[in-house]
N, C-alpha and C positions, 0 to 999 in steps of 0.2 A: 504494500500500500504506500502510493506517495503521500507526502506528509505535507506537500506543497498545495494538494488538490482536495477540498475537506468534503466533496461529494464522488469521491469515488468507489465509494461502497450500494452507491444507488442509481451510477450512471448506466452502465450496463443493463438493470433491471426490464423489463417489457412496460411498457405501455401500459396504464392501471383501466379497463372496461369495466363501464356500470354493466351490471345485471339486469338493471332496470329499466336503464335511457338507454334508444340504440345510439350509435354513434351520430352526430351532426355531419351532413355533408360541407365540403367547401364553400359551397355559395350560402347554405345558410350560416354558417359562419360570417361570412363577410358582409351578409348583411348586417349582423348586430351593431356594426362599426362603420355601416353606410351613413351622410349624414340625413338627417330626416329637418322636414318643415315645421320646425319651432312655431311659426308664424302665420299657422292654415287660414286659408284664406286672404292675408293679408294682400297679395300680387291683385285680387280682384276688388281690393277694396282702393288699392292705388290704382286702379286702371282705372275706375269710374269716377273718380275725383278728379282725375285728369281731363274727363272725357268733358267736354265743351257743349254746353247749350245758349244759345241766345236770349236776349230777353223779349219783352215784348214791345212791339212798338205804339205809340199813341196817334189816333185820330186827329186831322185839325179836323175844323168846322164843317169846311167845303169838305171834306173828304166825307164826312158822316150825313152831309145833306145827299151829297149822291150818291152813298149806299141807301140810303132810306129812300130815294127816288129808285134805286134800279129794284130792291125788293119788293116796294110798291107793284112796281113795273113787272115781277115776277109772278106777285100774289094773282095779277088781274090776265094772266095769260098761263098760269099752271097748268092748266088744262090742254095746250099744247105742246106741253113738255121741252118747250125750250132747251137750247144745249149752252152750257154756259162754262166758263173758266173762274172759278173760287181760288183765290189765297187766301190763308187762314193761319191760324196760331196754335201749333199741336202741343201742349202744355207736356212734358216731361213727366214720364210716371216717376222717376227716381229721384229727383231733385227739383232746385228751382229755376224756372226758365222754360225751355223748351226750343223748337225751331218753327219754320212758317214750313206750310206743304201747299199746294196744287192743284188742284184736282179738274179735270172734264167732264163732264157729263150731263146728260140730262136731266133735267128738274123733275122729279116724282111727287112732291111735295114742300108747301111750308106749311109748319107746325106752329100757331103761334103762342101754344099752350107752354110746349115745350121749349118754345124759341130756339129748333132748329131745321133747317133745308136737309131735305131728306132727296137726295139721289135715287135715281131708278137701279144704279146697280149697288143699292143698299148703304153708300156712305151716309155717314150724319155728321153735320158741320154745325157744332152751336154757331148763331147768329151773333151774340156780342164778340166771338174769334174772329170774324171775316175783318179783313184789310183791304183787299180790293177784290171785286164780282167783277166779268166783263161778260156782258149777254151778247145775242145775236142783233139785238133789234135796228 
Protein backbone atom coordinates (compact mmCIF):
# COMPACT_ATOMS: atom_id res chain seq x y z
CA UNK A 1 0.00 0.00 0.00
CA UNK A 2 1.32 3.42 -0.91
CA UNK A 3 1.30 5.74 1.95
CA UNK A 4 1.24 8.72 -0.42
CA UNK A 5 -2.39 7.79 -1.81
CA UNK A 6 -4.94 7.49 1.31
CA UNK A 7 -7.77 5.89 -1.17
CA UNK A 8 -6.13 3.12 -2.38
CA UNK A 9 -7.75 0.46 -0.56
CA UNK A 10 -11.12 1.55 -2.27
CA UNK A 11 -9.91 2.49 -5.62
CA UNK A 12 -9.92 -0.60 -7.23
CA UNK A 13 -13.37 -1.63 -5.75
CA UNK A 14 -16.48 -2.16 -8.47
CA UNK A 15 -18.95 0.35 -9.00
CA UNK A 16 -21.53 0.37 -5.76
CA UNK A 17 -25.43 -0.78 -7.71
CA UNK A 18 -28.66 0.19 -5.98
CA UNK A 19 -30.82 -2.92 -5.68
CA UNK A 20 -33.59 -0.75 -5.85
CA UNK A 21 -32.92 2.25 -8.52
CA UNK A 22 -31.91 1.00 -11.94
CA UNK A 23 -29.01 2.78 -13.08
CA UNK A 24 -29.67 6.49 -14.78
CA UNK A 25 -28.96 6.75 -18.33
CA UNK A 26 -26.57 9.52 -19.64
CA UNK A 27 -28.82 11.99 -20.88
CA UNK A 28 -30.96 11.65 -17.87
CA UNK A 29 -28.02 12.48 -16.01
CA UNK A 30 -27.31 15.56 -17.99
CA UNK A 31 -30.32 16.73 -17.79
CA UNK A 32 -30.32 17.23 -13.96
CA UNK A 33 -27.55 19.81 -14.62
CA UNK A 34 -29.24 21.38 -17.94
CA UNK A 35 -30.19 24.99 -17.08
CA UNK A 36 -33.97 25.36 -16.69
CA UNK A 37 -36.33 28.70 -16.90
CA UNK A 38 -36.20 30.23 -13.41
CA UNK A 39 -38.38 32.96 -15.05
CA UNK A 40 -41.45 30.99 -16.86
CA UNK A 41 -43.09 32.98 -18.65
CA UNK A 42 -41.30 35.93 -18.31
CA UNK A 43 -39.87 36.05 -22.59
CA UNK A 44 -43.99 36.46 -23.08
CA UNK A 45 -44.44 38.89 -20.72
CA UNK A 46 -41.52 41.15 -22.27
CA UNK A 47 -42.65 40.56 -25.66
CA UNK A 48 -46.18 42.17 -25.02
CA UNK A 49 -44.87 45.06 -23.20
CA UNK A 50 -42.81 45.64 -26.09
CA UNK A 51 -45.56 45.04 -28.51
CA UNK A 52 -46.93 48.62 -29.77
CA UNK A 53 -50.50 49.87 -29.88
CA UNK A 54 -51.75 53.34 -30.99
CA UNK A 55 -53.95 55.58 -29.29
CA UNK A 56 -56.96 56.98 -30.35
CA UNK A 57 -57.49 59.80 -32.25
CA UNK A 58 -60.16 62.68 -31.77
CA UNK A 59 -62.85 64.11 -33.94
CA UNK A 60 -62.81 67.99 -34.99
CA UNK A 61 -66.21 69.20 -35.52
CA UNK A 62 -66.53 69.18 -39.34
CA UNK A 63 -65.34 65.66 -39.03
CA UNK A 64 -68.24 64.40 -36.66
CA UNK A 65 -70.80 66.76 -38.78
CA UNK A 66 -70.14 64.54 -41.63
CA UNK A 67 -70.16 61.33 -40.02
CA UNK A 68 -73.45 62.10 -38.78
CA UNK A 69 -74.54 63.22 -42.26
CA UNK A 70 -73.07 60.15 -44.14
CA UNK A 71 -74.82 57.73 -41.32
CA UNK A 72 -77.96 59.72 -41.64
CA UNK A 73 -77.38 59.00 -45.27
CA UNK A 74 -76.85 55.39 -44.48
CA UNK A 75 -79.83 54.81 -42.20
CA UNK A 76 -82.35 56.27 -45.19
CA UNK A 77 -80.89 53.85 -47.91
CA UNK A 78 -80.06 50.50 -45.60
CA UNK A 79 -82.26 48.83 -47.43
CA UNK A 80 -80.04 48.85 -50.52
CA UNK A 81 -77.37 47.65 -48.81
CA UNK A 82 -74.88 50.10 -49.82
CA UNK A 83 -71.00 49.16 -50.19
CA UNK A 84 -69.03 51.31 -48.00
CA UNK A 85 -65.29 51.64 -46.62
CA UNK A 86 -65.23 52.11 -42.50
CA UNK A 87 -62.02 53.03 -40.56
CA UNK A 88 -62.41 52.46 -37.02
CA UNK A 89 -60.64 52.11 -33.60
CA UNK A 90 -60.08 48.34 -32.63
CA UNK A 91 -59.48 48.99 -28.83
CA UNK A 92 -56.70 46.37 -27.75
CA UNK A 93 -57.93 43.34 -25.75
CA UNK A 94 -54.58 43.23 -23.73
CA UNK A 95 -53.61 46.74 -22.86
CA UNK A 96 -54.22 50.25 -23.47
CA UNK A 97 -54.70 51.77 -26.90
CA UNK A 98 -55.34 49.72 -29.67
CA UNK A 99 -54.92 50.40 -33.71
CA UNK A 100 -57.43 51.63 -36.52
CA UNK A 101 -58.73 48.80 -39.04
CA UNK A 102 -60.65 48.97 -42.41
CA UNK A 103 -63.03 47.27 -43.46
CA UNK A 104 -65.44 46.97 -47.03
CA UNK A 105 -68.44 45.85 -47.35
CA UNK A 106 -71.84 46.05 -47.41
CA UNK A 107 -74.28 47.76 -45.02
CA UNK A 108 -76.71 44.80 -43.50
CA UNK A 109 -77.78 47.19 -40.99
CA UNK A 110 -77.61 50.12 -38.34
CA UNK A 111 -78.59 49.34 -34.80
CA UNK A 112 -79.40 52.39 -33.02
CA UNK A 113 -80.04 50.49 -29.82
CA UNK A 114 -76.81 49.11 -29.84
CA UNK A 115 -75.09 51.87 -31.76
CA UNK A 116 -73.53 49.64 -34.18
CA UNK A 117 -73.20 49.02 -38.24
CA UNK A 118 -73.68 45.76 -38.70
CA UNK A 119 -72.12 44.27 -42.16
CA UNK A 120 -73.80 41.68 -44.25
CA UNK A 121 -70.75 39.56 -43.89
CA UNK A 122 -71.22 39.69 -40.11
CA UNK A 123 -68.60 42.55 -38.91
CA UNK A 124 -69.84 44.88 -36.08
CA UNK A 125 -68.38 48.30 -35.94
CA UNK A 126 -69.46 50.25 -32.73
CA UNK A 127 -70.45 53.70 -34.09
CA UNK A 128 -68.68 56.02 -31.48
CA UNK A 129 -65.16 53.92 -33.00
CA UNK A 130 -65.80 55.10 -36.63
CA UNK A 131 -63.01 57.83 -37.93
CA UNK A 132 -63.97 58.09 -41.27
CA UNK A 133 -67.09 56.16 -43.50
CA UNK A 134 -66.68 56.62 -47.25
CA UNK A 135 -70.06 55.56 -49.14
CA UNK A 136 -70.91 55.13 -52.77
CA UNK A 137 -73.27 57.99 -53.10
Amino acid sequence: MDTNFPYDDIVNLPHPTSKKHPRMSMEERAAQFSPFAALTGLGAVLQETGRLTGSRRGLTDSDIRRLEEQLTWLAEHEGEHPEITVTYFLPDERKEGGEYATLTGRVKRLDPVERVLLLEAGERVPIGDILLLETEE
